[in-house]
C-alpha positions in Angstrom: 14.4 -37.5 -3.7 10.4 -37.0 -4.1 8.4 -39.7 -4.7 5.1 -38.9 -6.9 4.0 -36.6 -9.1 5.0 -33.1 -9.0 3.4 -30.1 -8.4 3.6 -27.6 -11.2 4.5 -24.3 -10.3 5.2 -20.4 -11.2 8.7 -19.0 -9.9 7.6 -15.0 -9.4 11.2 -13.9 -10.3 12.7 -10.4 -8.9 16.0 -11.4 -10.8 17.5 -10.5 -7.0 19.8 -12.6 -4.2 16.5 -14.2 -2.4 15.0 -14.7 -5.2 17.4 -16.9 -6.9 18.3 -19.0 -3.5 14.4 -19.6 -3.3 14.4 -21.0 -7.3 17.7 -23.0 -6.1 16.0 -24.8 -2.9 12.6 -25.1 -4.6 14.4 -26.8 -7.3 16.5 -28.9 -5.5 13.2 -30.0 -3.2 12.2 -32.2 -6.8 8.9 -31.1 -5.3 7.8 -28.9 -8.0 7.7 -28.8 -11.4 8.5 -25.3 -12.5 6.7 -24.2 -15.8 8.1 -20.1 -16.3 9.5 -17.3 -14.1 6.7 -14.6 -13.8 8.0 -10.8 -12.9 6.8 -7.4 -13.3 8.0 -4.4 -15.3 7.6 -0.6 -15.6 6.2 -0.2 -18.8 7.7 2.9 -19.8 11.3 1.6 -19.1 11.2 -1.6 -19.3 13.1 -2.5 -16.0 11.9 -4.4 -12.4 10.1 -2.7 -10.5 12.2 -2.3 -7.8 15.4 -3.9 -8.7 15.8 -1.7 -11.8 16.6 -4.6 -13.9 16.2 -4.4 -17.9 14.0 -6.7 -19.7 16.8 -8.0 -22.3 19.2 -8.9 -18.2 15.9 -10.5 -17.0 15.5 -12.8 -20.1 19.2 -13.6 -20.2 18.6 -14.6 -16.9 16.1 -16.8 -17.4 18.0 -18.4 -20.6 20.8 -19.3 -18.1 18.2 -20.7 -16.3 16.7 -22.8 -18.7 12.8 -21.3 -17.6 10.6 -19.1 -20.0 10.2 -15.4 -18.4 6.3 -14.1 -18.4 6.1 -10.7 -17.8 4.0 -8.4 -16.4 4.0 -5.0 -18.0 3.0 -2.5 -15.2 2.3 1.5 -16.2 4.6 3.3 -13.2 1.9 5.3 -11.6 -0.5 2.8 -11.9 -2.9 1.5 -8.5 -2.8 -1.4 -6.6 -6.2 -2.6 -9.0 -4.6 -2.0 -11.9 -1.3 -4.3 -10.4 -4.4 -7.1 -9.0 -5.9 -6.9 -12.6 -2.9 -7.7 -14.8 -1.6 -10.2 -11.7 -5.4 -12.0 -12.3 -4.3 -12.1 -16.1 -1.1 -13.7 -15.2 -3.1 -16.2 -13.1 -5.4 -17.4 -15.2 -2.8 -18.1 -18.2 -1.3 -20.2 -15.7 -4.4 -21.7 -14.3 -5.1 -22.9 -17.9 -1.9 -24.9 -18.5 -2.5 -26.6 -14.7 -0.2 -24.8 -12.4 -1.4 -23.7 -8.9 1.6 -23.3 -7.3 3.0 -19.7 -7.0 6.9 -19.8 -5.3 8.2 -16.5 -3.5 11.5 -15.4 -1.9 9.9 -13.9 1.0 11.9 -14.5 4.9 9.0 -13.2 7.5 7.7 -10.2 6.2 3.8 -11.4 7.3 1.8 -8.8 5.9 3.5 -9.3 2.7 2.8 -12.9 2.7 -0.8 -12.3 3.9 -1.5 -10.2 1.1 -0.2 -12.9 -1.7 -2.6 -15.3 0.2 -5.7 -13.1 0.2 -4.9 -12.5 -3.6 -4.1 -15.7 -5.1 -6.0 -18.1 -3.0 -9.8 -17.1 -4.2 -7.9 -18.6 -8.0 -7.0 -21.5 -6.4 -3.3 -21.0 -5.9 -1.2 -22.2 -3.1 1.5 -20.2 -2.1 4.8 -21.5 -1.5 7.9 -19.9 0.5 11.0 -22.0 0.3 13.0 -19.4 2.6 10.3 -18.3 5.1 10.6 -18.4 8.7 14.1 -18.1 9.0 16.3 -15.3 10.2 18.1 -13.2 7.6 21.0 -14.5 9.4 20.4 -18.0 8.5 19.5 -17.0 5.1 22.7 -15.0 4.2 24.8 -17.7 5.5 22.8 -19.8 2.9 23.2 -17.9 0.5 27.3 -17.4 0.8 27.0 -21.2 0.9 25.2 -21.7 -2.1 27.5 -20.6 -4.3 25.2 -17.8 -6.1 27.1 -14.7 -7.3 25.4 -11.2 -6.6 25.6 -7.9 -6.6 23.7 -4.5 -5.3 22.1 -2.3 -7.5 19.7 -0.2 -5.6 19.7 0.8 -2.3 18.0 3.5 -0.4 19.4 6.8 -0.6 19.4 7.6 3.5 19.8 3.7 4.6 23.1 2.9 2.4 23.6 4.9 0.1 26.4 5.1 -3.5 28.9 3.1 -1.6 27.3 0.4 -1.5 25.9 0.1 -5.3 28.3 -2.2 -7.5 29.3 -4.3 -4.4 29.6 -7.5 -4.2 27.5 -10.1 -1.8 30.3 -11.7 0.6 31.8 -11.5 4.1 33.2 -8.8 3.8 30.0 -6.8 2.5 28.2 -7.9 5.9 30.9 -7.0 8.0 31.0 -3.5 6.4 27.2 -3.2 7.0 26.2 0.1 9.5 24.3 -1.3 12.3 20.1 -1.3 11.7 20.3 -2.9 8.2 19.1 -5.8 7.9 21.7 -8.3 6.3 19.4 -9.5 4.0 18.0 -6.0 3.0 14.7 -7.1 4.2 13.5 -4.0 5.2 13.7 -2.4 1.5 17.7 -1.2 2.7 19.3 -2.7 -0.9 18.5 -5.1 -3.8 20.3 -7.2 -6.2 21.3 -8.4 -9.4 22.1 -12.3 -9.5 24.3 -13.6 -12.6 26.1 -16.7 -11.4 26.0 -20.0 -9.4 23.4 -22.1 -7.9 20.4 -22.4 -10.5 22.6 -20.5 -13.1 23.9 -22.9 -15.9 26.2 -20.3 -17.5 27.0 -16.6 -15.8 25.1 -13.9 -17.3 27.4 -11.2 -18.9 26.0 -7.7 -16.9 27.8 -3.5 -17.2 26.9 -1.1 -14.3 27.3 2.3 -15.3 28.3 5.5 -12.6 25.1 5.4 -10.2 22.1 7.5 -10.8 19.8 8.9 -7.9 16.5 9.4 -8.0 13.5 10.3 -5.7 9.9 9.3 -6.0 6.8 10.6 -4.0 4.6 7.8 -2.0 1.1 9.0 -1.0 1.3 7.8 3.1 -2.2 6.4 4.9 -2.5 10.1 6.4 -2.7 11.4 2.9 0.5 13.4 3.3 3.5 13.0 0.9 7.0 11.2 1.4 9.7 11.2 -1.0 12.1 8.7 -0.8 15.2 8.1 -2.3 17.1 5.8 -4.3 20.5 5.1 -6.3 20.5 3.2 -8.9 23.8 1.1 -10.3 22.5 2.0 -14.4 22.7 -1.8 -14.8 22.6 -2.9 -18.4 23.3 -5.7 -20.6 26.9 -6.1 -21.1 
């Protein structure tokens, strides 16, 4: 048990396995007082960014819950200063109703943390990483612990592959994993949908339709062009 006040805080919400394991610890910590899940979405189809999640799955998340869900609408091709603009909206709604805490799933991706912390401190927000430092090890066997139910819905196309989408997080999932994927799918290898367990007070009701797979040119720092890959499990509300 804390002692004192608590701090109150944003949960930035991917809808994802790490995600909901950070919520569950930071919750569990009674350090914070958690005021809304914050998470950003494509505007034109109204999905995750990465996780391909739909709005209507990410606000029955949230229900279950028991958090409001701000959202971030993002236009697909739009710059990192368009994504800093709308994230410096976000901030100073939350600013206003005396929250300065912003909690991530992150593990030890450092450049990823350095840029949160280059953003958000100038506002005046601390960030806070209830998972960092581990190994994805550590944090897998967490997460099996914990209770939480998840599955895949994206991975990339030439890391996993179809297989892999509609399958569930458990032991035998990590023992069927090729060698050079991170367990965690830290390195961008898969993401997930979590509906059940841990900070979940009733499951959330989820379809997956036949995969779809689709590629997307990335500008690179040369200025030469890379598509990558996905498939997508066609998650919807069920």
């Amino acid at each position: 048990m804390v002692s004192g006040k608590r701090e109150k805080a944003v949960f930035n919400w991917s809808g994802g396995k790490d995600s909901a394991l950070a919520l569950y610890k930071a919750q569990q910590s009674e350090a914070y007082e958690i005021v809304s899940l914050l998470t950003t979405v494509n505007r034109d189809n109204a999905r995750s960014s990465m996780h391909g999640i739909p709005v209507g799955l990410l606000r029955r998340q949230a229900d279950s819950i028991g958090l409001p869900l701000y959202t971030i609408d993002l236009a697909p091709d739009g710059t990192m200063e368009n994504y800093e603009e709308a994230m410096a909206a976000a901030v100073g709604h939350f600013r206003d109703t005396g929250a300065d805490r912003f909690i991530f799933g992150d593990i030890f991706l450092h450049d990823v943390r350095s840029y949160r912390e280059k953003q958000l401190s100038p506002y005046g927000i601390t960030v806070v990483e209830p998972l960092w430092g581990k190994s994805s090890a550590e944090i897998m066997r967490e997460f099996l612990a914990s209770g939480l139910q998840t599955v895949i819905v994206t991975t990339t196309a030439d890391r996993l592959g179809r297989d892999f989408i509609g399958r569930r997080i458990d032991e035998t999932f990590v023992r069927d994993l090729p060698d050079g994927i991170d367990v965690c799918g830290e390195n961008g290898e898969y993401h997930t949908f979590c509906y059940a367990g841990g900070p979940f007070r009733t499951p959330v009701q989820f379809a997956l339709g036949e995969p779809l797979q689709r590629s997307y040119p990335v500008k690179l720092d040369d200025g030469t062009v890379k598509n990558y890959t996905y498939w997508f499990a066609d998650l919807r509300e069920g």
